[in-house]
N, C-alpha and C positions, 0 to 999 in steps of 0.2 A: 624736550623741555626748551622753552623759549628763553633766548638769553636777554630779550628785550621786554621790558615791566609790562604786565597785562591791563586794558584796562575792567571794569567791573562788569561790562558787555562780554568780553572776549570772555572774562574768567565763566561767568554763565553760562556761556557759549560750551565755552569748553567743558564742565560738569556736564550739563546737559547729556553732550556725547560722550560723556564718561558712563553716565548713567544706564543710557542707550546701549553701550556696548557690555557692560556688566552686565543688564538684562539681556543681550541677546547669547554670552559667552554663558550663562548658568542654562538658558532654556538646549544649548546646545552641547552641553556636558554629555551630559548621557548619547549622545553621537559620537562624540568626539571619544567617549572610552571605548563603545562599543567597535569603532573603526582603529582603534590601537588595539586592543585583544583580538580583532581578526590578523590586525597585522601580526602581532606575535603568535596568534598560533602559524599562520604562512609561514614564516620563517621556522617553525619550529620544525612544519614538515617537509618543508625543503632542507632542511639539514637530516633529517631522519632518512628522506629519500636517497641523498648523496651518503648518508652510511650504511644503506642498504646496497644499493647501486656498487658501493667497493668491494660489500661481502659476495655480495652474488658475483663480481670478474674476480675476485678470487678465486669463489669456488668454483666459475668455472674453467679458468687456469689449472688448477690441480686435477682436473680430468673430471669433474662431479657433471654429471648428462644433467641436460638441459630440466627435461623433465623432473629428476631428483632435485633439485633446484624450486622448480615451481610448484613441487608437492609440499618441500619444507619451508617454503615461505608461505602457502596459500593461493599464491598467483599462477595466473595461465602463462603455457611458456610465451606466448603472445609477449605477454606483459614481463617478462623474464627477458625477450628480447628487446623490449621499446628499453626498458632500465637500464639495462647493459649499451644499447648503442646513445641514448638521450639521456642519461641520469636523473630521469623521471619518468611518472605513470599517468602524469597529468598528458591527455592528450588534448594537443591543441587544432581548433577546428580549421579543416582549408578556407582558404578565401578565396 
């Protein structure tokens, strides 16, 4: 907000660009939800992975074989070990 009086140019001016950005802020709602519900579910499953990733070095702390491990989660020991050393199953590509 301007602390100096508009005059009826400026004040135009400025609706104008109010109007403008109203219309381009509604036509881009449905982006802008769709790109926060992807964010919350990422975050949902990055916390899901870091409490899977503690259960599994737990259990295999307590002696439970690698294999037994990747039969009761579902995952290959592969992915039994990427969780346990990286705290995730997201593989990320080389460059």
């Amino acid at each position: 907000m301007s602390l100096v009086p508009q005059t009826p140019l400026e004040n135009d001016i400025a609706s104008e660009g109010t109007a403008v950005a109203d219309e381009a802020s509604e036509s881009l709602s449905p982006l802008v939800m769709a790109a926060s519900r992807v964010e919350v579910q990422q975050w949902e499953l990055d916390r899901a992975e870091q409490a899977l990733a503690e259960v599994v070095q737990d259990a295999l702390e307590e002696g439970t074989e690698p294999e037994a491990v990747a039969q009761a989660t579902g995952l290959t020991t592969n992915d039994v070990d990427r969780l346990l050393h990286t705290g995730s199953l997201q593989i990320i590509p080389q460059q």
